[in-house]
N, C-alpha and C positions, 0 to 999 in steps of 0.2 A: 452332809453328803449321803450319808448314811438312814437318815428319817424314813420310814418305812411310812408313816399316814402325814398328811399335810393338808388343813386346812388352808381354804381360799374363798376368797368372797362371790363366790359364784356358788356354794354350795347351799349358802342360807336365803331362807325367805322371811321378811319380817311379818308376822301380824297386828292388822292395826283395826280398831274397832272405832266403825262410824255411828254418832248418834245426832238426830235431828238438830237444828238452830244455826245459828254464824257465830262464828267467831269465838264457839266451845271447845276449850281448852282443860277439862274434870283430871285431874289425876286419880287413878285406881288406889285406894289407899293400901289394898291388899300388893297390889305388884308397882314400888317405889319406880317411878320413871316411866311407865306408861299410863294412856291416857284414852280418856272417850273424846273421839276428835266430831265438831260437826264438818263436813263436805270442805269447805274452803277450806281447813285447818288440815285436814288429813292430804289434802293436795297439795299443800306446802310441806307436809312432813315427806310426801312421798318425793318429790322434787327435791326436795335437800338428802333424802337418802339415798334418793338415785345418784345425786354428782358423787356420795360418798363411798358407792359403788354400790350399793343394793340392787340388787338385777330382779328382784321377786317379791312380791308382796301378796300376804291373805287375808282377805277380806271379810270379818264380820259385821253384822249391820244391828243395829237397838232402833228398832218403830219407833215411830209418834203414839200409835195403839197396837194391843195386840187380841185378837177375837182365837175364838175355839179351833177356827180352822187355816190361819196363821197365815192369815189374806198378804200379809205384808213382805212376805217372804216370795211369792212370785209375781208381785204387780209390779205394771209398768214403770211406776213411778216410785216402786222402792227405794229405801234408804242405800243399798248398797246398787241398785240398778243405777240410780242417779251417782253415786259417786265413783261410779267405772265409766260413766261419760266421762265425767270431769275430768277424772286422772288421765285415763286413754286422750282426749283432748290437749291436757297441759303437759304430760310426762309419756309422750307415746311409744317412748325405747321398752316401757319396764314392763313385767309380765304380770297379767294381773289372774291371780288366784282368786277363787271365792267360796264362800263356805256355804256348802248347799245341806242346809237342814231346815227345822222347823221352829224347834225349841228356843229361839230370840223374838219369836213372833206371836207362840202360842199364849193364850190367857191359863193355862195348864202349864206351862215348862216344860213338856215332853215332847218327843221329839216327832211323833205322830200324830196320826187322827185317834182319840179318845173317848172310848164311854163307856160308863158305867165304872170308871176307873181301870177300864185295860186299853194298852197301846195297841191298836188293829194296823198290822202289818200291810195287808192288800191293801187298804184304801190309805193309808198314807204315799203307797210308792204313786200314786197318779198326781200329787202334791207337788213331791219332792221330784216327779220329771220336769212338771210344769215349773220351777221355781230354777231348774239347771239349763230349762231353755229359755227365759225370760233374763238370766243373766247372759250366758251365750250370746243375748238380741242386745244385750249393752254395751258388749265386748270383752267380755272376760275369755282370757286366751283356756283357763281350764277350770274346770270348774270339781270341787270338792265336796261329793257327799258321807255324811258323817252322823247320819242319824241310825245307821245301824240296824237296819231293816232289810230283811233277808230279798233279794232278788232287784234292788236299789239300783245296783251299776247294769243290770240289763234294764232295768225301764227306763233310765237314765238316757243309754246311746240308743235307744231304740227311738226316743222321743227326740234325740236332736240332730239324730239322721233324718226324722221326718220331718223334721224343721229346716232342713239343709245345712245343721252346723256341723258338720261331720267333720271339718275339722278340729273343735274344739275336744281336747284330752280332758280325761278324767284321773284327779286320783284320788283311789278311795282311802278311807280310812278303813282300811280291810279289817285292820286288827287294835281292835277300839278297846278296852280294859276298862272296866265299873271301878273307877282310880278315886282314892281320895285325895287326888293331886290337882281336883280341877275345881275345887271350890275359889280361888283367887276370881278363877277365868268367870264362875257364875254373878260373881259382882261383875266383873266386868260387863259381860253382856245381860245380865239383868235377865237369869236364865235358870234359874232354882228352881228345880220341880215343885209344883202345888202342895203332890201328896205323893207318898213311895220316894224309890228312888228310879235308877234305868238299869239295875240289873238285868231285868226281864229281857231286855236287848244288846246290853254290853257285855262283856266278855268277862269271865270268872279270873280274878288274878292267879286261881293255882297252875289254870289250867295251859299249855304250850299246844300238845298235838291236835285243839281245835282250834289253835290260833292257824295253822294250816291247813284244817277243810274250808275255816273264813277267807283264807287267802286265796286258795283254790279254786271256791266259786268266782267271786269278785272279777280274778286272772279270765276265767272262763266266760265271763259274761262281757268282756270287753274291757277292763279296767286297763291303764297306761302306764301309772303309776302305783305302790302299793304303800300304803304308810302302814307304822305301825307306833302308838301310842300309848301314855308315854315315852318314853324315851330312855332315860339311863337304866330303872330298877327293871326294864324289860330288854336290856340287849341282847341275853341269849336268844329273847324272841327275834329281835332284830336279823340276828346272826342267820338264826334258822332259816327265816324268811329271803336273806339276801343267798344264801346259797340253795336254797330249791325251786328259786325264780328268775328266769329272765328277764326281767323289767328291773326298768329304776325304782328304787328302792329309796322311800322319805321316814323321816321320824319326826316326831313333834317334842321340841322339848318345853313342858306344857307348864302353866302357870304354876301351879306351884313347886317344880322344880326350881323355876326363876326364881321366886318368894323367898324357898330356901336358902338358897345363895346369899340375898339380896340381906334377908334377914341375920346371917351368920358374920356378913362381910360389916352391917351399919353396927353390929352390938364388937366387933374388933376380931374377932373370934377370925378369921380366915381372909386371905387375901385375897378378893372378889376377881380383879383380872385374872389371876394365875389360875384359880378354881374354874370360872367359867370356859378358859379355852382347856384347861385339863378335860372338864365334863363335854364340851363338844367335840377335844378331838376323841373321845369316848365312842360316842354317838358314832361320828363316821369310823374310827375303827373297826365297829361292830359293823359296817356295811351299809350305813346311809349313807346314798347318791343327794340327797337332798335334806335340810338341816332345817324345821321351823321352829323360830326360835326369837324371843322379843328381846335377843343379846344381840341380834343380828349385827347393825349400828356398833355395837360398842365391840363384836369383836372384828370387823373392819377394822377399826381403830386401831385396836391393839395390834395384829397382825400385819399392819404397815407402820408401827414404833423401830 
């Protein structure tokens, strides 16, 4: 009677990453339990999670190929374009996220347009519009940029007002951290830089009071939702952010936080249910409106035992 935070299955989103063929089923060796799904396979995952109550899913996509200027990431016939038909057609209650970047597409792994070995800001944001209105055109109710490129959420709405999706929300990953916690997720989407790393664009972990001028612009440029990334080792950011913003408020609880757990819980050391909904009621504690998390499923589960 007394509980002051309460999780509920309406707060998380699962991510699920699509890759080309039928009927592929890869598990990520790095994050035990999830998987490179092709199209048919990821549209049966999503349909059994929706009955299990998954109201939210984020969507990243692995090409067939991928060229300099990450052609695959706003075509028609993309890997995630095509499988937001499918899902929007077979499972039309559920909300479909998508992850609007570069870096699963590019033959470089970064997350822009590249040369000479530097990331050029201006000309990636005309990429990364066109790749948030070409999912828009497939149905994705909101779409997620996350490449961390300054001026991103205004060329973003700019571009899908003049497409007519003006309903379609955004939310950013305002506050993106140069994390050593996202190596799982690079197997996953097959997404490791060439050369360097994404400092140069992601955010300094000492740093907080520029995690809100990040927040700031993003807010000011249109943003709907503000995420902020990782998730537990950054909740004072969290915190920060939920109280000097208006908006809903997301966190990513990012692959290798999951790994963590996952890895602590198979060697005996911790008791995997109990840890995971301790660390997500964490998360929302600190002020996420919104939970992305590849526990999603499993803590459904637990939360209705």
């Amino acid at each position: 009677m007394v509980r002051e935070t309460r999780l509920t299955r309406d707060d998380f989103v699962l991510p699920l990453f699509v890759c080309p063929g039928t009927g592929v089923r890869r598990e990520i060796s790095s994050m035990p339990g999830v998987f490179n799904l092709s199209i048919d396979e990821t549209t049966n995952d999503v349909s059994a999670a929706y009955d299990l109550g998954v109201r939210a899913i984020m969507l990243f996509g692995l090409p067939e190929s991928k060229d300099e200027l990450a052609s695959g990431a706003y075509a028609e016939d993309g890997i995630v374009q095509r499988a937001i038909r499918a899902i929007r057609q077979s499972v039309p209650g559920v909300l479909i996220m998508a992850d609007t970047c570069l870096c699963e597409y590019t033959s470089h792994g970064h997350c822009g347009v590249v040369r000479n070995h530097e990331v050029l800001n201006d000309e990636s944001l005309e990429l990364l519009a066109r790749t948030a209105v070409s999912q828009a055109a497939a149905g994705a109710d909101l779409v997620a940029p996350s490449a961390m490129m300054d001026g991103q959420v205004g060329a973003i709405r700019e571009a899908l007002d003049d497409a007519g999706f003006t309903d379609t929300a955004i939310m950013s990953y305002a506050v993106k951290y140069a994390s050593g916690l996202y190596g799982p997720f690079r197997e996953a989407a097959q997404s490791a830089p060439e050369f360097g790393d994404r400092r140069a664009y992601q955010m300094d972990p000492p740093n907080a009071r520029e995690a809100m001028r990040e927040a700031d612009l993003d807010a000011a440029e249109g943003a709907d939702v503000l995420m902020v990334k990782p998730a537990t080792i950054y909740l004072d950011v969290l915190r920060m952010v939920r109280e000097r913003f208006d908006l809903p408020t997301a966190a990513y609880h990012v692959s290798g936080e999951y790994a963590l757990i996952k890895a602590a819980a198979q060697n005996g050391w911790i008791d995997e249910q109990r840890v995971m909904l301790e660390t997500l009621t964490s998360i929302k504690r600190a002020g996420a409106d919104i939970i992305l998390t590849y526990y999603a499923r499993e803590a459904i589960r637990a939360l209705e035992q």
